[in-house]
mmCIF file of the N, C-alpha and C atoms, coordinates in Angstrom:
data_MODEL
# 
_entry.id   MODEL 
# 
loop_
_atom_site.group_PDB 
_atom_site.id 
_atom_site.type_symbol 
_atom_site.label_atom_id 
_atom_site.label_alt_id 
_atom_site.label_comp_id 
_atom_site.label_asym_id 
_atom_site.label_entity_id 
_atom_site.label_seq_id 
_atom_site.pdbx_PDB_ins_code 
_atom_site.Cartn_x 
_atom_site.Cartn_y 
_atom_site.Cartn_z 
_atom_site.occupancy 
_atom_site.B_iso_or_equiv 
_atom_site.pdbx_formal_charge 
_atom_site.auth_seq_id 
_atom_site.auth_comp_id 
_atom_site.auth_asym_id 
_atom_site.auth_atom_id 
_atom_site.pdbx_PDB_model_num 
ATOM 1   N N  . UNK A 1 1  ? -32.119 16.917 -6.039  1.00 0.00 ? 1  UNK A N  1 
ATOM 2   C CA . UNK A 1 1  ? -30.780 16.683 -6.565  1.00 0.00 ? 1  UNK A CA 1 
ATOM 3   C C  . UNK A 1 1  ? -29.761 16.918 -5.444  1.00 0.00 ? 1  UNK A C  1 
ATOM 4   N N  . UNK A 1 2  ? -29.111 16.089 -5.038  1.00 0.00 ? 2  UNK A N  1 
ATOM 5   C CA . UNK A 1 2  ? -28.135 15.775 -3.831  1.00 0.00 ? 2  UNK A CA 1 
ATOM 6   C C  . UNK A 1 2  ? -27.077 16.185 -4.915  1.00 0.00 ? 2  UNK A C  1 
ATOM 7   N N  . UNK A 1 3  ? -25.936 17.246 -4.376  1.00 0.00 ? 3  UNK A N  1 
ATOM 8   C CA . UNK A 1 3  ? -24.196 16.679 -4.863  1.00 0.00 ? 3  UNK A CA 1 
ATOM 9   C C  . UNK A 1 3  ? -23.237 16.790 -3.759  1.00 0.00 ? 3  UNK A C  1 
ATOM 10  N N  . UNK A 1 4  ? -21.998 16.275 -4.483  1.00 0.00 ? 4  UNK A N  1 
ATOM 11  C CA . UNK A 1 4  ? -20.686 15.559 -3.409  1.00 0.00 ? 4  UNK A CA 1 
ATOM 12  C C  . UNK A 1 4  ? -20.008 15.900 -4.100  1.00 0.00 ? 4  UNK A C  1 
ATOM 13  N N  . UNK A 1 5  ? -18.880 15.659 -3.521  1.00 0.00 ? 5  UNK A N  1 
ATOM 14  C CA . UNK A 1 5  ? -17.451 15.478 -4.299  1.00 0.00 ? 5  UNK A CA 1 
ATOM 15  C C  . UNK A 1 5  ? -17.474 14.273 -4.661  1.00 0.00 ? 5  UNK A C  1 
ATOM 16  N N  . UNK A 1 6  ? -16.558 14.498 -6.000  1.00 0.00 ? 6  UNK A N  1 
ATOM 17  C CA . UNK A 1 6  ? -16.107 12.592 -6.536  1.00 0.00 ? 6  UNK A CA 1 
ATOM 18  C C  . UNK A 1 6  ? -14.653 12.973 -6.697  1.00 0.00 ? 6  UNK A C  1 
ATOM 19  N N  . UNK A 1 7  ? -13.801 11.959 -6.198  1.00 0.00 ? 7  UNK A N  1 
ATOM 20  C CA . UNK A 1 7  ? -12.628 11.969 -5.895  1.00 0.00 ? 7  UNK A CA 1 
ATOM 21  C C  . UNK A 1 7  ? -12.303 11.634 -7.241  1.00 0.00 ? 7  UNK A C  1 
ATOM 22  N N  . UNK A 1 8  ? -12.635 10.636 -7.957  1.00 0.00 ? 8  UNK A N  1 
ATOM 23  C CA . UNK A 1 8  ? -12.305 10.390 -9.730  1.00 0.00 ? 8  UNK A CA 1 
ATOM 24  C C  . UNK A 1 8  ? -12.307 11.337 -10.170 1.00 0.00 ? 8  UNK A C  1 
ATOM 25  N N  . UNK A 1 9  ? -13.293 12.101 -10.108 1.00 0.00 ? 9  UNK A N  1 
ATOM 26  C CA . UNK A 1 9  ? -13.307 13.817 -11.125 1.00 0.00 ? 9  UNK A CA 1 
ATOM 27  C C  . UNK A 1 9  ? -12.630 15.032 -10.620 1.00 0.00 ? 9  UNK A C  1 
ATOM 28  N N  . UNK A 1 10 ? -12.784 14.791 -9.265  1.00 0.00 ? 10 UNK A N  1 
ATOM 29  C CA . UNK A 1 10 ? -12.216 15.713 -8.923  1.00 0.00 ? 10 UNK A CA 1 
ATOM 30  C C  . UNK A 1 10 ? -13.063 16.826 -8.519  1.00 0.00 ? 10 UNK A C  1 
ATOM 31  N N  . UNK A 1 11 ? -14.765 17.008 -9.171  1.00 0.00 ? 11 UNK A N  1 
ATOM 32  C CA . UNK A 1 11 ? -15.159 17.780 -9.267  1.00 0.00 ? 11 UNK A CA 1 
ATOM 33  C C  . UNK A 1 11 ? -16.743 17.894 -8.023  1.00 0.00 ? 11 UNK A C  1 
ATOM 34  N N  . UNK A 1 12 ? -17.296 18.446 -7.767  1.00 0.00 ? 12 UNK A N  1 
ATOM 35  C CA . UNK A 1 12 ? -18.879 18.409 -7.429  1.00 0.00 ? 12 UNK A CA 1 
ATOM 36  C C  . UNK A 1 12 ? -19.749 18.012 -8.730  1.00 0.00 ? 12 UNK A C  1 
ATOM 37  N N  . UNK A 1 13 ? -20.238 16.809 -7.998  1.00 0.00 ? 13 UNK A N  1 
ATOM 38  C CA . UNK A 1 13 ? -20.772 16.188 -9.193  1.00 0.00 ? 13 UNK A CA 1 
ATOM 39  C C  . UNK A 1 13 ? -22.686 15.713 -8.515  1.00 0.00 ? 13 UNK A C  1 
ATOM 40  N N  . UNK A 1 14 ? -23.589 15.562 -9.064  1.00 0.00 ? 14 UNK A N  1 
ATOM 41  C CA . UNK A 1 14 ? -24.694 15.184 -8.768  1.00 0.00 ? 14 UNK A CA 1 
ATOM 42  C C  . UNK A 1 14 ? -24.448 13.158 -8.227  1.00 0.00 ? 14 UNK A C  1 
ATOM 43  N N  . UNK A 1 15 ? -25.000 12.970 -7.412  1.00 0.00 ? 15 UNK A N  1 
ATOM 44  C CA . UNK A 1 15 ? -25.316 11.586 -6.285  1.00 0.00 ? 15 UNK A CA 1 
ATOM 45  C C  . UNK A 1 15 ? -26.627 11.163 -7.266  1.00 0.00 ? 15 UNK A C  1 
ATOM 46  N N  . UNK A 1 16 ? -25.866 9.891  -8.259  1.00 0.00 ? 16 UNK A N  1 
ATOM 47  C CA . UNK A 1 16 ? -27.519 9.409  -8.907  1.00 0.00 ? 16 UNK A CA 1 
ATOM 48  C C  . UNK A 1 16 ? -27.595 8.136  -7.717  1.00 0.00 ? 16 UNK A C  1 
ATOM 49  N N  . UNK A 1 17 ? -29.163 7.912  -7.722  1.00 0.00 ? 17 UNK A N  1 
ATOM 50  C CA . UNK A 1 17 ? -29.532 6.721  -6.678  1.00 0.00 ? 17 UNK A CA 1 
ATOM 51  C C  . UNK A 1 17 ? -29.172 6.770  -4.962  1.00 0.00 ? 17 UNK A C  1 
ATOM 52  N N  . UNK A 1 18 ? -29.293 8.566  -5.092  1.00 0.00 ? 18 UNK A N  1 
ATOM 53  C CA . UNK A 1 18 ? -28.673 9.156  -3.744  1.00 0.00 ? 18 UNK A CA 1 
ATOM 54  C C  . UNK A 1 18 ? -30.157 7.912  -2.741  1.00 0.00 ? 18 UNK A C  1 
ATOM 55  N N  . UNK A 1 19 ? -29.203 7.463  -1.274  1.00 0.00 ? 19 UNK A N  1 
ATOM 56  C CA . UNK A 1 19 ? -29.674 7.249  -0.707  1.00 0.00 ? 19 UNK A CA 1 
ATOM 57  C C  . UNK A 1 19 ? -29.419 7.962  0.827   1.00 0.00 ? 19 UNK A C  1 
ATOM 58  N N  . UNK A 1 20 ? -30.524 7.711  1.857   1.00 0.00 ? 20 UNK A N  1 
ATOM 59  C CA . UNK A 1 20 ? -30.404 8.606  3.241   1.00 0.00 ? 20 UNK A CA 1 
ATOM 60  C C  . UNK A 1 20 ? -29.964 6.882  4.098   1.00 0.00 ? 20 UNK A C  1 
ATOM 61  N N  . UNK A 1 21 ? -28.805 7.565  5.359   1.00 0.00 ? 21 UNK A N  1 
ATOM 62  C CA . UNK A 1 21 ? -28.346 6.525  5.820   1.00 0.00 ? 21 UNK A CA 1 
ATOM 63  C C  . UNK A 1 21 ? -27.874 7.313  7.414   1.00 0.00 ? 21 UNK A C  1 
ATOM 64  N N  . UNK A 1 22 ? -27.504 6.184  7.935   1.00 0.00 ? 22 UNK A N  1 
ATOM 65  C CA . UNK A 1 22 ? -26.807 6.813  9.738   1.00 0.00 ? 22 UNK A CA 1 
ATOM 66  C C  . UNK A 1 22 ? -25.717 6.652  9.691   1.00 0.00 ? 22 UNK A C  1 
ATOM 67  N N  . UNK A 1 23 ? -24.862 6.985  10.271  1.00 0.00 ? 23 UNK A N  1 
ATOM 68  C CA . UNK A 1 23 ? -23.541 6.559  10.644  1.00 0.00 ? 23 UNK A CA 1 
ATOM 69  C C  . UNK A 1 23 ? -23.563 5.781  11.887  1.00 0.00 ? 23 UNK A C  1 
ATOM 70  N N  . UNK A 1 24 ? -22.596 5.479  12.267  1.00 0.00 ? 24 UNK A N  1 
ATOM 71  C CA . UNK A 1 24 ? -22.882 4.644  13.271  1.00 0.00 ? 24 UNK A CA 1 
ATOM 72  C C  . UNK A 1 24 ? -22.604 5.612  14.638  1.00 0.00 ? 24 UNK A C  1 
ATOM 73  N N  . UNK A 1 25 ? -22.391 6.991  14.830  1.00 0.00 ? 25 UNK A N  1 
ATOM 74  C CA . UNK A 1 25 ? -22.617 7.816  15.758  1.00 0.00 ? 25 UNK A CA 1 
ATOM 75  C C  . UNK A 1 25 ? -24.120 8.739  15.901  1.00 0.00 ? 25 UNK A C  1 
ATOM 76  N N  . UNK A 1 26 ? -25.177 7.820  14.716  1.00 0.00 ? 26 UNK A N  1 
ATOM 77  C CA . UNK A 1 26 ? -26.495 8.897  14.437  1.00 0.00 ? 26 UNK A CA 1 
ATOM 78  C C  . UNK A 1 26 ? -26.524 10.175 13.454  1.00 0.00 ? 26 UNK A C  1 
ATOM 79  N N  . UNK A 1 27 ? -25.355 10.098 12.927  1.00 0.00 ? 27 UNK A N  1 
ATOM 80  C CA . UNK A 1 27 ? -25.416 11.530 12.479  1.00 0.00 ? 27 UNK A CA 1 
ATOM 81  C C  . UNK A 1 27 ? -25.836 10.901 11.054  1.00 0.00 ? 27 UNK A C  1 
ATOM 82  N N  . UNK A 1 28 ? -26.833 11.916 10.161  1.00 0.00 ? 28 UNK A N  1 
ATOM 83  C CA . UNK A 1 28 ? -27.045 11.621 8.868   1.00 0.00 ? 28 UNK A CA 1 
ATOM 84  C C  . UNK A 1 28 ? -25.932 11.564 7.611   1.00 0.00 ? 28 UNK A C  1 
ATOM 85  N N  . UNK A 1 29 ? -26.077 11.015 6.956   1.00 0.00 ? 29 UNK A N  1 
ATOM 86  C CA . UNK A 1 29 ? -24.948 10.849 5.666   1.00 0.00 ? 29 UNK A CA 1 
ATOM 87  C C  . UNK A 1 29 ? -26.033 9.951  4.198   1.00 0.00 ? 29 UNK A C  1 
ATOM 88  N N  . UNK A 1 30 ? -25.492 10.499 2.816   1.00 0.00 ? 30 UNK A N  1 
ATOM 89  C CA . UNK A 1 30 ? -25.792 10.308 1.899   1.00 0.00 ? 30 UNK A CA 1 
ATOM 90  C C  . UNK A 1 30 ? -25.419 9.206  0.848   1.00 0.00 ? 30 UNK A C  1 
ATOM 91  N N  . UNK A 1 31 ? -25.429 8.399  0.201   1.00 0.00 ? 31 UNK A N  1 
ATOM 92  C CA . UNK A 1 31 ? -24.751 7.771  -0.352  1.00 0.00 ? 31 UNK A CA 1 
ATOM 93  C C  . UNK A 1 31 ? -25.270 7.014  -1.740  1.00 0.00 ? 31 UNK A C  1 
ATOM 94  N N  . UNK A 1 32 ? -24.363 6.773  -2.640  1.00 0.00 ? 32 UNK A N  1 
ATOM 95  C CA . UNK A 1 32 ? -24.404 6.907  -3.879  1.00 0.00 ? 32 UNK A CA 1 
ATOM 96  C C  . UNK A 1 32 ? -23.911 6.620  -5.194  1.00 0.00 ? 32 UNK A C  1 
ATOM 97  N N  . UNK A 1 33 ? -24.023 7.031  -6.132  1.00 0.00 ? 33 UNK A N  1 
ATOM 98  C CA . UNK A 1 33 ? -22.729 7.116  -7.566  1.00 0.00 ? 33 UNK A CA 1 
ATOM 99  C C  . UNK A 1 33 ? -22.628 8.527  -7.793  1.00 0.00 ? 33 UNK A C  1 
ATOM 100 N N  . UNK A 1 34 ? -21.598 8.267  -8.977  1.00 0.00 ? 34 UNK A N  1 
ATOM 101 C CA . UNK A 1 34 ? -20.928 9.672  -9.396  1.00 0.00 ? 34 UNK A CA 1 
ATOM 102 C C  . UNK A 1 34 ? -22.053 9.159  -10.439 1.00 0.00 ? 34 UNK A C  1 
ATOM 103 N N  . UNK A 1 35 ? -22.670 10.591 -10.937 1.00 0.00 ? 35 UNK A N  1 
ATOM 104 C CA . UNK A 1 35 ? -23.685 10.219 -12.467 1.00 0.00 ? 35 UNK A CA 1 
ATOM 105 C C  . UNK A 1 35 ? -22.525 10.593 -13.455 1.00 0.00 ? 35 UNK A C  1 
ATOM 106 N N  . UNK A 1 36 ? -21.773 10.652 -13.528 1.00 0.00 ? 36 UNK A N  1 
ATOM 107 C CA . UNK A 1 36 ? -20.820 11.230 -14.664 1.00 0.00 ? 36 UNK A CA 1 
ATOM 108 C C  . UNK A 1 36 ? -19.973 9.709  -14.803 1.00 0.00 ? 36 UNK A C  1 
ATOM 109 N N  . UNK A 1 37 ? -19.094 9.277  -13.895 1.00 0.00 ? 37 UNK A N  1 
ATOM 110 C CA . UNK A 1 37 ? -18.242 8.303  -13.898 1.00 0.00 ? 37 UNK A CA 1 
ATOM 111 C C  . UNK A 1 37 ? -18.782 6.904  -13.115 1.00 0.00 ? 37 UNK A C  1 
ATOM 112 N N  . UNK A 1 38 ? -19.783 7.280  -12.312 1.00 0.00 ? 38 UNK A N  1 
ATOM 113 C CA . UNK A 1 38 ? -20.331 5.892  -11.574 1.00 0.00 ? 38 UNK A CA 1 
ATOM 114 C C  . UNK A 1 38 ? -19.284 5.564  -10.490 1.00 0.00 ? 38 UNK A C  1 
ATOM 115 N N  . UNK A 1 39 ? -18.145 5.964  -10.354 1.00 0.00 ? 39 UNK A N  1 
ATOM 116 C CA . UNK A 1 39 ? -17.780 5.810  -8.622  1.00 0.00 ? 39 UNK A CA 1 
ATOM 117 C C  . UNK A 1 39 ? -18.591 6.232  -7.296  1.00 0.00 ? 39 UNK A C  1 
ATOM 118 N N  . UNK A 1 40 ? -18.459 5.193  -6.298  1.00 0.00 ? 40 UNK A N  1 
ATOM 119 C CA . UNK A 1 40 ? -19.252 5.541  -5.303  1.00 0.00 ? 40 UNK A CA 1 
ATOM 120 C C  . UNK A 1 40 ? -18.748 6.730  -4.054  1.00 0.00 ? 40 UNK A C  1 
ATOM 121 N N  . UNK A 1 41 ? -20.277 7.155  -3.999  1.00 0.00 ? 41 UNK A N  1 
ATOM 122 C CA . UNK A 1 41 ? -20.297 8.616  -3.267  1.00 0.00 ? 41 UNK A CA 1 
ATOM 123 C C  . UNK A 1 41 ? -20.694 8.401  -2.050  1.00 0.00 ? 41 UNK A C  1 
ATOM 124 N N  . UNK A 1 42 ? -19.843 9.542  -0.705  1.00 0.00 ? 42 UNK A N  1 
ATOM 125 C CA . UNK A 1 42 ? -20.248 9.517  0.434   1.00 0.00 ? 42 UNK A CA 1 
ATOM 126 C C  . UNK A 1 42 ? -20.337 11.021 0.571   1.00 0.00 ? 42 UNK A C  1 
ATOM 127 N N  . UNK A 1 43 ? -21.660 11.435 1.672   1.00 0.00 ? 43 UNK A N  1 
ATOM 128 C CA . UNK A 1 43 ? -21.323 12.810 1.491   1.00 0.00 ? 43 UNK A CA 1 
ATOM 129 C C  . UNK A 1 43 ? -22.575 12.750 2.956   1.00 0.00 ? 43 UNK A C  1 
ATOM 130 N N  . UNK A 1 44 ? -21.516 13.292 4.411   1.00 0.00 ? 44 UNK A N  1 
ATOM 131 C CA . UNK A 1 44 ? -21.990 12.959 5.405   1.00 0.00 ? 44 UNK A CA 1 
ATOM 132 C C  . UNK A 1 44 ? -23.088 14.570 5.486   1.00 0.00 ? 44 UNK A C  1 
ATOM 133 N N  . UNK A 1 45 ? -24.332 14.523 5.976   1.00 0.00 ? 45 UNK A N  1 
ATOM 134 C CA . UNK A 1 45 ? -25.016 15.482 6.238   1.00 0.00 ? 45 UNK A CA 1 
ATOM 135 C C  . UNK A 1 45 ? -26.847 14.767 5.318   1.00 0.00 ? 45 UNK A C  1 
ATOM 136 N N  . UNK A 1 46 ? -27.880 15.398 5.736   1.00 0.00 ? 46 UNK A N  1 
ATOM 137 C CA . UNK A 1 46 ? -28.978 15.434 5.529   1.00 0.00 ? 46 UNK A CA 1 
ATOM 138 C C  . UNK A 1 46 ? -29.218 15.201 3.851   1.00 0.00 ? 46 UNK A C  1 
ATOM 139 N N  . UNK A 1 47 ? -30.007 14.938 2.907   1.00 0.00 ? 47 UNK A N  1 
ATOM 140 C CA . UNK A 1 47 ? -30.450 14.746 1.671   1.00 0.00 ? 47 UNK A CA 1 
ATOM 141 C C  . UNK A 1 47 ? -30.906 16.235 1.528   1.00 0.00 ? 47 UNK A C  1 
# 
């Protein structure tokens, strides 16, 4: 279970369909939905 912030809620919320990704400097980042509201999630660092 990955979580982020969701800017809609406002709150730390769980990343459903969390996926692992690069940035374009190599560094790891996460990405996703809000499972509560379904806005999309970024949340730079490791799974």
């Amino acid at each position: 279970m990955v979580q982020g912030y969701c800017v809609k809620c406002k709150k730390t919320r769980e990343i459903k369909g969390a996926k692992q990704t690069k940035l374009k400097n190599g560094r790891p980042a996460v990405t996703g939905t809000c499972a509560v509201c379904g806005t999309k999630m970024f949340k730079i660092g490791k799974m």
